[in-house]
PDB file of N, CA, C, O and CB in Angstrom:
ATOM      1  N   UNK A   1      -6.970   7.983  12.912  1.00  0.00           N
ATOM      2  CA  UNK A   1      -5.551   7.808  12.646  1.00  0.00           C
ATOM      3  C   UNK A   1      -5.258   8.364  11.256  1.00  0.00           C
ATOM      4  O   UNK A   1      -6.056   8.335  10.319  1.00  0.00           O
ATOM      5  CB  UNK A   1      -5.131   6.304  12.757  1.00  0.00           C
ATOM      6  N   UNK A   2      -4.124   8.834  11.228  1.00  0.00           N
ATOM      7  CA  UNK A   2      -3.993   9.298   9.907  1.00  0.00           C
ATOM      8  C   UNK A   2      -2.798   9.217   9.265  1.00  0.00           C
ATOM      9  O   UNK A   2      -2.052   9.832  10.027  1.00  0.00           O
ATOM     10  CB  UNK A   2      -4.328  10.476   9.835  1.00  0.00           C
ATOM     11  N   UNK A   3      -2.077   8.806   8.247  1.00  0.00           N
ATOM     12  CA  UNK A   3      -0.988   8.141   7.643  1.00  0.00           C
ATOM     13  C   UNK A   3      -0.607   8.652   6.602  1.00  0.00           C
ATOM     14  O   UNK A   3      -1.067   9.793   6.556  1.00  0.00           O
ATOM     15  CB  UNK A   3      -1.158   6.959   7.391  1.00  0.00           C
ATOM     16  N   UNK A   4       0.144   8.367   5.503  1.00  0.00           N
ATOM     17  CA  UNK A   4       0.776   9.011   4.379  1.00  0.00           C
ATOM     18  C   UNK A   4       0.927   8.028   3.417  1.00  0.00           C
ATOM     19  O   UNK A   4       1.904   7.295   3.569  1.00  0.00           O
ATOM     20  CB  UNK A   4       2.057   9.652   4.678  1.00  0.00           C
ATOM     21  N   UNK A   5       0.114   7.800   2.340  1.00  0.00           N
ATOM     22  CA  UNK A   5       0.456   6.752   0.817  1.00  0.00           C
ATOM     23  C   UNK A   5       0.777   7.620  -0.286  1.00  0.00           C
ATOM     24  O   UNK A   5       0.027   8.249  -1.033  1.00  0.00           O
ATOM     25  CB  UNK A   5      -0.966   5.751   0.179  1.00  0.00           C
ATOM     26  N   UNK A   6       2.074   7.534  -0.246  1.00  0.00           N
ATOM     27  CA  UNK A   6       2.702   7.809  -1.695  1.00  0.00           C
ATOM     28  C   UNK A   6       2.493   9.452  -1.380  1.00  0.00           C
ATOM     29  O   UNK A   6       2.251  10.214  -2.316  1.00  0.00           O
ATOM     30  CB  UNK A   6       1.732   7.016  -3.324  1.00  0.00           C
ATOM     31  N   UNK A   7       2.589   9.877  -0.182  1.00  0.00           N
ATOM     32  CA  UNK A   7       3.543  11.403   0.000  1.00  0.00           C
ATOM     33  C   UNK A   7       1.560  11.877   0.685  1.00  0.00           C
ATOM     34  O   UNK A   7       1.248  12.756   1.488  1.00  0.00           O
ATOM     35  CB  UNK A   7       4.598  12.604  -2.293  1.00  0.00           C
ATOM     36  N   UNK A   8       1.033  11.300   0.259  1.00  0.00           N
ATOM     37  CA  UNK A   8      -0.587  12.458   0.911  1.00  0.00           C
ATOM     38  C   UNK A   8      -1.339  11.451   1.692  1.00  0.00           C
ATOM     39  O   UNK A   8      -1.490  10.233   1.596  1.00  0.00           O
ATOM     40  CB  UNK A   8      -2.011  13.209  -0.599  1.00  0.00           C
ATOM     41  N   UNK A   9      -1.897  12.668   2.756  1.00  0.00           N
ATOM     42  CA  UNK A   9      -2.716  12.598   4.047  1.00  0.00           C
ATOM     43  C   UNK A   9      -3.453  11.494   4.082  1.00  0.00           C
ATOM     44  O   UNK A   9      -3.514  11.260   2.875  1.00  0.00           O
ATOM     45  CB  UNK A   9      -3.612  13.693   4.265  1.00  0.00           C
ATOM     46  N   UNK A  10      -4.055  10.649   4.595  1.00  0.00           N
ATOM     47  CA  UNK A  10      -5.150  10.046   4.751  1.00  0.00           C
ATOM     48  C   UNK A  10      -5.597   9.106   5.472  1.00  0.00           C
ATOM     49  O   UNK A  10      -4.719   8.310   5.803  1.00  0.00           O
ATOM     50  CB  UNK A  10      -5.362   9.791   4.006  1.00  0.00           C
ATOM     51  N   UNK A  11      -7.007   8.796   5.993  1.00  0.00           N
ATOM     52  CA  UNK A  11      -6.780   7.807   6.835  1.00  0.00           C
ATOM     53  C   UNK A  11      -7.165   6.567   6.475  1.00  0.00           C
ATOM     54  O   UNK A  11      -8.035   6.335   5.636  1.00  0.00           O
ATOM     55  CB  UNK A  11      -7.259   8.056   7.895  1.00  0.00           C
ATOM     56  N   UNK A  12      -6.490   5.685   7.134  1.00  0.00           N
ATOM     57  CA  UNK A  12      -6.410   4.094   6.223  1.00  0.00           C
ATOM     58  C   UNK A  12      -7.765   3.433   6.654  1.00  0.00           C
ATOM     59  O   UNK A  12      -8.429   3.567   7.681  1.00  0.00           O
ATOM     60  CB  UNK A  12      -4.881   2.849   6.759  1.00  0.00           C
ATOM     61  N   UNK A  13      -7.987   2.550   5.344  1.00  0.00           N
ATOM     62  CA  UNK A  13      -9.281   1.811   5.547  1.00  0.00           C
ATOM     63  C   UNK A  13      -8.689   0.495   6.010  1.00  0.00           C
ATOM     64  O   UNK A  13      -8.770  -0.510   5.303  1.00  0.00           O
ATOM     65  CB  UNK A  13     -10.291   1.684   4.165  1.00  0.00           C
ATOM     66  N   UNK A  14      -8.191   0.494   7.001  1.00  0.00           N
ATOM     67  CA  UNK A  14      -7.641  -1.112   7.913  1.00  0.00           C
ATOM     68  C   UNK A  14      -6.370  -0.978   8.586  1.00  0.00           C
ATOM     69  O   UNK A  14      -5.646  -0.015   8.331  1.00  0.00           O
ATOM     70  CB  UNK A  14      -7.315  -2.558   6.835  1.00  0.00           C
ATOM     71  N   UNK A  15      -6.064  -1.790   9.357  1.00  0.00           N
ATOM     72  CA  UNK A  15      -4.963  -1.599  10.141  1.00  0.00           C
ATOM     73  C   UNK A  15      -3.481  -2.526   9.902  1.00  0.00           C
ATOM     74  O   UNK A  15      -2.514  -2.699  10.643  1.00  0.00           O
ATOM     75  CB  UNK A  15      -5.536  -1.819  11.477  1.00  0.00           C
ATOM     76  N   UNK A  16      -3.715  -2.890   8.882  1.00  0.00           N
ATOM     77  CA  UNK A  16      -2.726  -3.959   8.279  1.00  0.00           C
ATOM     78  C   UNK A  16      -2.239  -3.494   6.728  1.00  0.00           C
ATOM     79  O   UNK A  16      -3.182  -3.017   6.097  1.00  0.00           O
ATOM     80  CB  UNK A  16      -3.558  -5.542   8.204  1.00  0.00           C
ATOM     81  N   UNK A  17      -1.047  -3.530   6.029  1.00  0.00           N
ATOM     82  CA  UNK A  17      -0.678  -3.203   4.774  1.00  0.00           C
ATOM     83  C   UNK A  17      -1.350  -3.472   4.181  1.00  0.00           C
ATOM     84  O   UNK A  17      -2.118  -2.700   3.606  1.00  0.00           O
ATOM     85  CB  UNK A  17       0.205  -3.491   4.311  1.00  0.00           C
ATOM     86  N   UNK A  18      -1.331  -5.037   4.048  1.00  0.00           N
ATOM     87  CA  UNK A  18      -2.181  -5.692   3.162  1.00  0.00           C
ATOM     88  C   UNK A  18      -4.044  -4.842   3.186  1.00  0.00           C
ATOM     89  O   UNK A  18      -4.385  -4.302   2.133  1.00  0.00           O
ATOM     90  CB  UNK A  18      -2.086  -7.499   3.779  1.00  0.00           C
ATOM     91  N   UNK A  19      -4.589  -4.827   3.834  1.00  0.00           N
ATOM     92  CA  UNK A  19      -5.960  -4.327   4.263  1.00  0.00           C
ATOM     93  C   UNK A  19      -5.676  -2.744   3.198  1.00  0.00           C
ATOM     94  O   UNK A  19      -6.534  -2.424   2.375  1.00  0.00           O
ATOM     95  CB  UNK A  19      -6.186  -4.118   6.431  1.00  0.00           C
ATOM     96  N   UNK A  20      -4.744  -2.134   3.332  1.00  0.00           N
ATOM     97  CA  UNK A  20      -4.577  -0.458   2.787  1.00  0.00           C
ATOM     98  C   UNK A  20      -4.439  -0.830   1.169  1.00  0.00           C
ATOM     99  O   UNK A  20      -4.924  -0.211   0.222  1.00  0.00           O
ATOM    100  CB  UNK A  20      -2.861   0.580   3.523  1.00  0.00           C
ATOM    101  N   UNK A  21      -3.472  -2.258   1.148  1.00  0.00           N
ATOM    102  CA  UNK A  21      -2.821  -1.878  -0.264  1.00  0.00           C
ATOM    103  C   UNK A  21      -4.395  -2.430  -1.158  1.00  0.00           C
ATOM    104  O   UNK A  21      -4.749  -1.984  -2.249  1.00  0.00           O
ATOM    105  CB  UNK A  21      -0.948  -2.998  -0.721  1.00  0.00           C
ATOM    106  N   UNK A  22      -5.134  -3.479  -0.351  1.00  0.00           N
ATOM    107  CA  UNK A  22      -6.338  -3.677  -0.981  1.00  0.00           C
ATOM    108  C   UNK A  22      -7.501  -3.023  -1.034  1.00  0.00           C
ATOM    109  O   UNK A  22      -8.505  -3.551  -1.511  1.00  0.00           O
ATOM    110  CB  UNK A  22      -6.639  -4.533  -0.718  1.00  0.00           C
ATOM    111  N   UNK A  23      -7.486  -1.565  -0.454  1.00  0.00           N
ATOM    112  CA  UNK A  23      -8.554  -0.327  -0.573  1.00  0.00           C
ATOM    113  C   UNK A  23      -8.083   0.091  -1.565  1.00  0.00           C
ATOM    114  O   UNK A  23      -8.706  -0.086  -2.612  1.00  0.00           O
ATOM    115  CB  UNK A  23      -8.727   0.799   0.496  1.00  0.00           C
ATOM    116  N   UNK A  24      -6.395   1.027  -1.583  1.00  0.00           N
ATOM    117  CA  UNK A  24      -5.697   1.387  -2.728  1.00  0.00           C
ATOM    118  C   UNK A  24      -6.272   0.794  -3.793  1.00  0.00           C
ATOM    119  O   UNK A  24      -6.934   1.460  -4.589  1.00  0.00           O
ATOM    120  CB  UNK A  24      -4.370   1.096  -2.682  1.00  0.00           C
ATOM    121  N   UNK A  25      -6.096  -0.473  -3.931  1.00  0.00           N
ATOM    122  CA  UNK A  25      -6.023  -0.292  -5.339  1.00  0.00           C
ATOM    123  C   UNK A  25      -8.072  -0.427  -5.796  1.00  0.00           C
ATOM    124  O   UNK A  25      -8.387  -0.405  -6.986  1.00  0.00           O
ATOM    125  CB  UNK A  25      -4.716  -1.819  -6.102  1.00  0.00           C
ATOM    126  N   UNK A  26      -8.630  -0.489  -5.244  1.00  0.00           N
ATOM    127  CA  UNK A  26      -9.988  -1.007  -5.344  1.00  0.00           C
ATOM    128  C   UNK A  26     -10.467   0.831  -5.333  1.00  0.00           C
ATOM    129  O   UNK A  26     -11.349   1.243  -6.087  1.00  0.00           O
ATOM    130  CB  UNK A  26     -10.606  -2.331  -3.806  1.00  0.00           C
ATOM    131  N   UNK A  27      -9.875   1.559  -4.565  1.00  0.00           N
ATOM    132  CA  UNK A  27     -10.032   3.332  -5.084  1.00  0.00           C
ATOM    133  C   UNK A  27      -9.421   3.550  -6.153  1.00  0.00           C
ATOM    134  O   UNK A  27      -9.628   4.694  -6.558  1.00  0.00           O
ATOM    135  CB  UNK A  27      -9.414   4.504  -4.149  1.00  0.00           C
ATOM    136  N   UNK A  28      -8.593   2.806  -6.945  1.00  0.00           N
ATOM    137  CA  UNK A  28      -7.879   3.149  -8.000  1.00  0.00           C
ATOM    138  C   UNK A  28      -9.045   2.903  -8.944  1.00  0.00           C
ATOM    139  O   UNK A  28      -9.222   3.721  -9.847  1.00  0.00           O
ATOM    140  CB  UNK A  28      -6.504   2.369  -8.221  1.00  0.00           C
ATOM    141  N   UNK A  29      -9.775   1.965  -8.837  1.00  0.00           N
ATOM    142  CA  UNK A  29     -10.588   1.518  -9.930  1.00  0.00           C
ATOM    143  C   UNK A  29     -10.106   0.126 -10.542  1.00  0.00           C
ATOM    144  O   UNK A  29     -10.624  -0.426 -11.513  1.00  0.00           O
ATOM    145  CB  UNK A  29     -10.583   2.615 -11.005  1.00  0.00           C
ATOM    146  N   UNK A  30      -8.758  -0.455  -9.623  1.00  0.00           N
ATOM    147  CA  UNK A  30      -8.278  -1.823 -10.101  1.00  0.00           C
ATOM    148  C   UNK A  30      -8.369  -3.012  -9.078  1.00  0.00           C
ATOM    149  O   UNK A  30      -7.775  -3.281  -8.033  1.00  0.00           O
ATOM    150  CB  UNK A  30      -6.809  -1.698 -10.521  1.00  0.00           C
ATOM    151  N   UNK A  31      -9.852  -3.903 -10.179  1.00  0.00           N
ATOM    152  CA  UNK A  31     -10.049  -4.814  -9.848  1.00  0.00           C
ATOM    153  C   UNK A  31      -9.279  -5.881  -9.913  1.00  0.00           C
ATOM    154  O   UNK A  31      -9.490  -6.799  -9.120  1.00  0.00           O
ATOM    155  CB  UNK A  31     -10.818  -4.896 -10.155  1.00  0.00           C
ATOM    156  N   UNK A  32      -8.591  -5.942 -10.544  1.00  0.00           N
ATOM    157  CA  UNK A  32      -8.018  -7.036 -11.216  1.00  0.00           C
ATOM    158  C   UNK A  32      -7.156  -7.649 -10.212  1.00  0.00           C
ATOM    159  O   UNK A  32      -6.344  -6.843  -9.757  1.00  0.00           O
ATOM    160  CB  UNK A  32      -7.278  -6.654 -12.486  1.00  0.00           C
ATOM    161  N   UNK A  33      -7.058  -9.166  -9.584  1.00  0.00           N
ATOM    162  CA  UNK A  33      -6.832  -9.665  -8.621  1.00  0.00           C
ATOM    163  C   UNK A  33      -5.053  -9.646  -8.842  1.00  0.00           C
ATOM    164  O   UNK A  33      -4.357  -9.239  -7.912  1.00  0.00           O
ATOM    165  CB  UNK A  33      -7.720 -10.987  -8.474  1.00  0.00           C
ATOM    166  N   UNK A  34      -4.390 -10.138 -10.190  1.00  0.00           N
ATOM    167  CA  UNK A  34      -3.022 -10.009 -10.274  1.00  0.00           C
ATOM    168  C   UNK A  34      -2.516  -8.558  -9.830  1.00  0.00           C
ATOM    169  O   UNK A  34      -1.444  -8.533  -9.226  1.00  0.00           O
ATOM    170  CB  UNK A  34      -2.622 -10.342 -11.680  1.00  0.00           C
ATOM    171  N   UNK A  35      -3.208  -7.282 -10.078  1.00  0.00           N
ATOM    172  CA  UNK A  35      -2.485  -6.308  -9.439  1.00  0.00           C
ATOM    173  C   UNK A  35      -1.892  -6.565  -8.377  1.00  0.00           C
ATOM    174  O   UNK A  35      -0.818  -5.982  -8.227  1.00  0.00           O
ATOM    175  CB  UNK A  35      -3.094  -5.389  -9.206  1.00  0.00           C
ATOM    176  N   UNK A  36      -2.308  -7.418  -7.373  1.00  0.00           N
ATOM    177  CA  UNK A  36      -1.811  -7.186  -6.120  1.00  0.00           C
ATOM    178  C   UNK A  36      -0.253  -7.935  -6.158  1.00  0.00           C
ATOM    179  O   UNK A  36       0.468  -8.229  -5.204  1.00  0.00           O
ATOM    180  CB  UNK A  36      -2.913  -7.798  -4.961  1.00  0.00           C
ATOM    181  N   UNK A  37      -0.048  -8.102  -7.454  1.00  0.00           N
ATOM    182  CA  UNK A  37       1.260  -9.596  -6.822  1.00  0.00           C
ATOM    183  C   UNK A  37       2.261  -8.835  -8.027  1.00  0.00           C
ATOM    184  O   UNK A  37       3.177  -9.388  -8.636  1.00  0.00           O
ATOM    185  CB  UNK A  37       0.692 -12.143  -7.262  1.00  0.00           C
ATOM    186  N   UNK A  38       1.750  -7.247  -8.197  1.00  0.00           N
ATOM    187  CA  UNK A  38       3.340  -6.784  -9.404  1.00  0.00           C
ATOM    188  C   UNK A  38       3.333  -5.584  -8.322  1.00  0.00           C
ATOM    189  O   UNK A  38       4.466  -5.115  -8.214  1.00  0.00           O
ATOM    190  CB  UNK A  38       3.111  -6.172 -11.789  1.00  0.00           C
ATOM    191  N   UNK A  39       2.384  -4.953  -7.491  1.00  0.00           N
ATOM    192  CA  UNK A  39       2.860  -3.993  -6.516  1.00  0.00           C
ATOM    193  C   UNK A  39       3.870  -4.160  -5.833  1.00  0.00           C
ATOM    194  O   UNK A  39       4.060  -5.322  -5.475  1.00  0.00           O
ATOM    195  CB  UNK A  39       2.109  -3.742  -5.721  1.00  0.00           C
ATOM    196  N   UNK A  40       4.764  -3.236  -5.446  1.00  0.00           N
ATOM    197  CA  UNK A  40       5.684  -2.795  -4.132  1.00  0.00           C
ATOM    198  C   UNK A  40       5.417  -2.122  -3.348  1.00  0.00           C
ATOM    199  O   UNK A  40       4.739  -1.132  -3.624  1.00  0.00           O
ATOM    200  CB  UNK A  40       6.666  -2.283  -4.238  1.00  0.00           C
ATOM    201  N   UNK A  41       5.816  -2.361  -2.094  1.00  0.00           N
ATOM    202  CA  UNK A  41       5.614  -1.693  -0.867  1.00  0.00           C
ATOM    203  C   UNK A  41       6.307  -1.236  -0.265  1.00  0.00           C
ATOM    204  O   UNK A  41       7.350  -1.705  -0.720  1.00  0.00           O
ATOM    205  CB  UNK A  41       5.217  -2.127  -0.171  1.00  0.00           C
ATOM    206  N   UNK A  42       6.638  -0.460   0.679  1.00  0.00           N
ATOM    207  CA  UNK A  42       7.306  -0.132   1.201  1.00  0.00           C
ATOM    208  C   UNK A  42       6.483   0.459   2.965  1.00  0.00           C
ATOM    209  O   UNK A  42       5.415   1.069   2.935  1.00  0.00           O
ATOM    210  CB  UNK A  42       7.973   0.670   0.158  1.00  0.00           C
ATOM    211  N   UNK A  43       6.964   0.246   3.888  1.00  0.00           N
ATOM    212  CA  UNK A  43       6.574   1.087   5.369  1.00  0.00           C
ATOM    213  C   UNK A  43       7.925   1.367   5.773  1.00  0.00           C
ATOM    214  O   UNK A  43       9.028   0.822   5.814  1.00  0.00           O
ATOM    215  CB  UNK A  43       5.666   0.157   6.717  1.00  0.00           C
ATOM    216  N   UNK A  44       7.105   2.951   6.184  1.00  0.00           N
ATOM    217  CA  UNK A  44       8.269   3.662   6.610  1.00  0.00           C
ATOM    218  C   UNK A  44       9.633   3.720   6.017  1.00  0.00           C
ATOM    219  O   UNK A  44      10.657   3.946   6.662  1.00  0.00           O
ATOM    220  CB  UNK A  44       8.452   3.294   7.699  1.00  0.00           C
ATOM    221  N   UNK A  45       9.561   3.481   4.646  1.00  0.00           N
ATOM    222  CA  UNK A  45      11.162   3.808   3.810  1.00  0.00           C
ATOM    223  C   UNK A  45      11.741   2.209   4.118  1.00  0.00           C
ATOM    224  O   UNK A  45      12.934   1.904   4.128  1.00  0.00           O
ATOM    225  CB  UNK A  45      12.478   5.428   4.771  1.00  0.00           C
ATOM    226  N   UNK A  46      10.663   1.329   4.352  1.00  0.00           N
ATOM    227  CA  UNK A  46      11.614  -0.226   4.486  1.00  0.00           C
ATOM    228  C   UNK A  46      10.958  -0.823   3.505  1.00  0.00           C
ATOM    229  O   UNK A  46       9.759  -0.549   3.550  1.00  0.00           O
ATOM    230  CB  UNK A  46      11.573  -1.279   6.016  1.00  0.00           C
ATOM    231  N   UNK A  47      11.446  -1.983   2.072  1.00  0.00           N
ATOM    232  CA  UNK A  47      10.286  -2.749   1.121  1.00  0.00           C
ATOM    233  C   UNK A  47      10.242  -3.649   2.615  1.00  0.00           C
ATOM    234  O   UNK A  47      11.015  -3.833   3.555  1.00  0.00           O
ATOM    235  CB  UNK A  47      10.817  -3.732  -0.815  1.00  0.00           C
ATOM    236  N   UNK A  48       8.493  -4.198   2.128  1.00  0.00           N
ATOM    237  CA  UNK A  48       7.643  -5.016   2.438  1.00  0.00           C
ATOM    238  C   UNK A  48       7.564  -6.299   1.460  1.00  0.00           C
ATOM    239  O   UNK A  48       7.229  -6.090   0.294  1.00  0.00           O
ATOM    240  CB  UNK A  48       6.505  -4.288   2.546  1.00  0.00           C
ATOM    241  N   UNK A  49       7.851  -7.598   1.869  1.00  0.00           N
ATOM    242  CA  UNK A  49       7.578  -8.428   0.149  1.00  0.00           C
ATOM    243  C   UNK A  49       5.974  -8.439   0.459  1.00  0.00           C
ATOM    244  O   UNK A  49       5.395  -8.096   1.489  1.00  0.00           O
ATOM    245  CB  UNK A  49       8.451 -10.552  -0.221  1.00  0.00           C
ATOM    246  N   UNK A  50       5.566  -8.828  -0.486  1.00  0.00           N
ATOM    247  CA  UNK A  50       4.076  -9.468  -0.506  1.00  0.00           C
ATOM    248  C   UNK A  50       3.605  -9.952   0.458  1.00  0.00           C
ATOM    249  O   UNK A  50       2.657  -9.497   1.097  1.00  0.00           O
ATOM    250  CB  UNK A  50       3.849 -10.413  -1.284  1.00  0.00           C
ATOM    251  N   UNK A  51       4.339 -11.144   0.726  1.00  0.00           N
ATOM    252  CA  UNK A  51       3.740 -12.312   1.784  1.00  0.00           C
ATOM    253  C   UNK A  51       4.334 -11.849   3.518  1.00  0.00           C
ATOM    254  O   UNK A  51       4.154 -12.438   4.584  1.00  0.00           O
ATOM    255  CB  UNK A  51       4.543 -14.196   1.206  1.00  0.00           C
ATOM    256  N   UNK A  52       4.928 -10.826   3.268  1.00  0.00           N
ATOM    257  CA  UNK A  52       4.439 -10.065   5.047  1.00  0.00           C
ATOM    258  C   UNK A  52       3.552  -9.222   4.981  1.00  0.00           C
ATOM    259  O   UNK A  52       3.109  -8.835   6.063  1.00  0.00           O
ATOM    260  CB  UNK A  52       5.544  -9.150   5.940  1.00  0.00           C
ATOM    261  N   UNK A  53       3.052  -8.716   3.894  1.00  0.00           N
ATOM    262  CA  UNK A  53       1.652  -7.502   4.203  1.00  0.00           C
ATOM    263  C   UNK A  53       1.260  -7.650   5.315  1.00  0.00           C
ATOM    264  O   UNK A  53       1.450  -6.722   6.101  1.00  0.00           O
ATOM    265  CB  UNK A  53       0.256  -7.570   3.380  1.00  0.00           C
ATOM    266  N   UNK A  54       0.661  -8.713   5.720  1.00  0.00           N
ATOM    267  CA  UNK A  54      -0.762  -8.833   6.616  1.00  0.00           C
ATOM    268  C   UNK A  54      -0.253  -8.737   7.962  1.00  0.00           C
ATOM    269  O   UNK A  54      -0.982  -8.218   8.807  1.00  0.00           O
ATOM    270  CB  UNK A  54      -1.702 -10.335   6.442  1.00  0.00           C
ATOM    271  N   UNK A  55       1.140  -9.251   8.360  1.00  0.00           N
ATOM    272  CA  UNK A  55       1.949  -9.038   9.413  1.00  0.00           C
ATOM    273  C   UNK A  55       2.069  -7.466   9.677  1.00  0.00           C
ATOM    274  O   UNK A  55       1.997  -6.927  10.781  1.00  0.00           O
ATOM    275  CB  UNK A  55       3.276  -9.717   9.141  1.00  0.00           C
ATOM    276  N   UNK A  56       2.286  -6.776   8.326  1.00  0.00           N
ATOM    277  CA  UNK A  56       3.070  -5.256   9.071  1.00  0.00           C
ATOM    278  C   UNK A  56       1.876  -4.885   9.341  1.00  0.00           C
ATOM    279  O   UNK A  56       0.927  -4.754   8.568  1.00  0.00           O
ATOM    280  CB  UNK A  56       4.084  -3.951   8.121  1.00  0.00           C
ATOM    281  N   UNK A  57       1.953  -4.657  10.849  1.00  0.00           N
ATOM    282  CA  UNK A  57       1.036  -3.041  11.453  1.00  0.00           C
ATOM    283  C   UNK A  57       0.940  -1.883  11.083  1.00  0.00           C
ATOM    284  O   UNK A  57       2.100  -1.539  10.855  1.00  0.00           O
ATOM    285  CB  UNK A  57       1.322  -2.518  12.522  1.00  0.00           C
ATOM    286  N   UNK A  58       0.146  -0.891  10.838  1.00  0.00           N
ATOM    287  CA  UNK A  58       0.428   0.762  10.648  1.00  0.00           C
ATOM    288  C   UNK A  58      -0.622   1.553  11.804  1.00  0.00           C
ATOM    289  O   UNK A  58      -1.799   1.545  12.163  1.00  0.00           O
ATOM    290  CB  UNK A  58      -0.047   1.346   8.773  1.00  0.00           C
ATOM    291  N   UNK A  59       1.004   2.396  12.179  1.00  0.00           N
ATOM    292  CA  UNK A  59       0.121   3.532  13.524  1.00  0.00           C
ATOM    293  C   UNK A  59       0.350   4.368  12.846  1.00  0.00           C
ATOM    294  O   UNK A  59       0.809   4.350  11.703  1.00  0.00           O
ATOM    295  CB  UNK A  59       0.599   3.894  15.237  1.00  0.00           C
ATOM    296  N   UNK A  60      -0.104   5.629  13.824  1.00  0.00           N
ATOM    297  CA  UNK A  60      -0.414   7.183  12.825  1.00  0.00           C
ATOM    298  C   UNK A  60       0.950   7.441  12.809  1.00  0.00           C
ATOM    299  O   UNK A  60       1.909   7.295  13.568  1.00  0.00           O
ATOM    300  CB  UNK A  60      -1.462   8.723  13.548  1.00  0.00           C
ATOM    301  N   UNK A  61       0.744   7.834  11.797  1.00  0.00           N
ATOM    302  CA  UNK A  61       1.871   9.130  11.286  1.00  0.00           C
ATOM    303  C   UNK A  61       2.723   7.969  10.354  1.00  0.00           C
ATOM    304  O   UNK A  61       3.804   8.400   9.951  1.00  0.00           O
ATOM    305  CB  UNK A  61       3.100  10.138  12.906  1.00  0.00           C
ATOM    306  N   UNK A  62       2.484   6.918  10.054  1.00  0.00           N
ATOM    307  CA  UNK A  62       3.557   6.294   9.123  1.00  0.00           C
ATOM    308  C   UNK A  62       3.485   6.233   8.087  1.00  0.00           C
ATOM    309  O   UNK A  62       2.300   6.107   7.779  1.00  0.00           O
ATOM    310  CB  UNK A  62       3.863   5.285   9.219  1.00  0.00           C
ATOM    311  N   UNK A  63       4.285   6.253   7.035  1.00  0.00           N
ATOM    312  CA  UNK A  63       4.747   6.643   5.850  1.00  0.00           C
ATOM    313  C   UNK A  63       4.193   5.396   4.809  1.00  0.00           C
ATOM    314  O   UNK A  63       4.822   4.472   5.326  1.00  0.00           O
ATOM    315  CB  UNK A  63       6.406   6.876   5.950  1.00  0.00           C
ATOM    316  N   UNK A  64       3.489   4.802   3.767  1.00  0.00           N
ATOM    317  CA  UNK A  64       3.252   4.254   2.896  1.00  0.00           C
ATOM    318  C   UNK A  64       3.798   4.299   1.759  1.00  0.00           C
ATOM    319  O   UNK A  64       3.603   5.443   1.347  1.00  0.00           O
ATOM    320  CB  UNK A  64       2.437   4.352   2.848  1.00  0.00           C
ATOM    321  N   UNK A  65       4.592   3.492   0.717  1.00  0.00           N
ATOM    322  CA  UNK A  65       4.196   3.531  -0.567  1.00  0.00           C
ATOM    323  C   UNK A  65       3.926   2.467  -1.401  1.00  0.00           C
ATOM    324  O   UNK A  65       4.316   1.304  -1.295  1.00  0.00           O
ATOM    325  CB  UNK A  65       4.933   4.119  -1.097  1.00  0.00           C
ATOM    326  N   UNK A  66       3.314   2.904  -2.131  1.00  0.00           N
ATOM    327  CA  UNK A  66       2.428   1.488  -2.956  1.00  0.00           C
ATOM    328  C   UNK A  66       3.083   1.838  -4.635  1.00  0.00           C
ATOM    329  O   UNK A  66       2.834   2.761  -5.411  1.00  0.00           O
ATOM    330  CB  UNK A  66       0.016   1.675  -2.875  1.00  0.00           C
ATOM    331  N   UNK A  67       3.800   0.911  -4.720  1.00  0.00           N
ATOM    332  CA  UNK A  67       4.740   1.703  -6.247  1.00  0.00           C
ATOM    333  C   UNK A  67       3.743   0.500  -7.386  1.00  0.00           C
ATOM    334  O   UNK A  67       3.031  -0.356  -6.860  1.00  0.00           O
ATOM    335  CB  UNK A  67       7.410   1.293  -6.300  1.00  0.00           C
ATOM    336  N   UNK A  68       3.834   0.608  -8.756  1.00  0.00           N
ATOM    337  CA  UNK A  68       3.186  -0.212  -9.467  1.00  0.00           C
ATOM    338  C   UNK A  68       4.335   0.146 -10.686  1.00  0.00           C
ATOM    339  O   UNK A  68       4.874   1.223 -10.940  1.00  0.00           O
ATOM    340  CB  UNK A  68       1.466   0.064  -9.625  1.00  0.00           C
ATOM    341  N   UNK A  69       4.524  -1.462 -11.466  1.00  0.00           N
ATOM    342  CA  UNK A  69       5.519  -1.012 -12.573  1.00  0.00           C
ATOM    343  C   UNK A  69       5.106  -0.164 -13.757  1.00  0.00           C
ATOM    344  O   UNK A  69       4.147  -0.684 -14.326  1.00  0.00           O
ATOM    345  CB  UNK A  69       6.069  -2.168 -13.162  1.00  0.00           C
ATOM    346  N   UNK A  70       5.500   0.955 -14.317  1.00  0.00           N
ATOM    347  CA  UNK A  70       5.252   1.357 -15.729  1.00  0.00           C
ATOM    348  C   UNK A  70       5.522   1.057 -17.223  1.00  0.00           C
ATOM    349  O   UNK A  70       6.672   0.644 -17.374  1.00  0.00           O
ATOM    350  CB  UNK A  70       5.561   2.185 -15.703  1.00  0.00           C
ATOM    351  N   UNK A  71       4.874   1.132 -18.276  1.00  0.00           N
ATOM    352  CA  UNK A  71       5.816   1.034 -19.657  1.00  0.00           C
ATOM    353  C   UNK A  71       6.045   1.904 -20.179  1.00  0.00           C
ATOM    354  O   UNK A  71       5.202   2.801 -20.200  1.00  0.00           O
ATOM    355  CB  UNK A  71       5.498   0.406 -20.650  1.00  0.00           C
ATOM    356  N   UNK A  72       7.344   2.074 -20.882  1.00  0.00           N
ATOM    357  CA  UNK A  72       7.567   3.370 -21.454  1.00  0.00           C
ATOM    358  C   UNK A  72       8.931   3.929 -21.508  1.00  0.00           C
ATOM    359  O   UNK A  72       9.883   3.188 -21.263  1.00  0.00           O
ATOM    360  CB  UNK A  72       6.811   4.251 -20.793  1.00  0.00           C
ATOM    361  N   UNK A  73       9.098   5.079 -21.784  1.00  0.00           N
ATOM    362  CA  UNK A  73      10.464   5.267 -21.496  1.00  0.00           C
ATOM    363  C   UNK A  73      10.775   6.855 -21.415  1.00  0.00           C
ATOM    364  O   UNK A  73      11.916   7.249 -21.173  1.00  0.00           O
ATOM    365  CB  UNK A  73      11.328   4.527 -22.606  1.00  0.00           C
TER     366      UNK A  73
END
């Protein structure tokens, strides 16, 4: 199956948001358990809150994004 996070190809390591957004960030190199609770989500161009991750499904071809806040200006 193959899907789209944050605009590029790839195929997901699980079949649930939650399952993707917790590879994401563990390929990012971020361990850190609070990451998961300042991320945004989004499937298919809809936000996701947090506490439906594990509910939303992903089939091929659907769209991901995993946004994280910045500082700066």
């Amino acid at each position: 199956m193959q899907i789209y996070i944050n605009g590029r190809p790839c195929r997901p390591a699980g079949e649930t948001l939650a399952e993707i957004v917790e590879h994401f960030l563990i390929d990012r190199g971020d361990l850190d358990p609070r990451s998961r609770m300042t991320i945004g989500t989004a499937h298919n161009g809809v936000f996701v809150p947090r506490e439906q991750r594990r509910r939303c499904r992903v089939a091929p071809g659907d769209r991901i994004e995993i946004l994280a806040p910045m500082q700066g200006g």
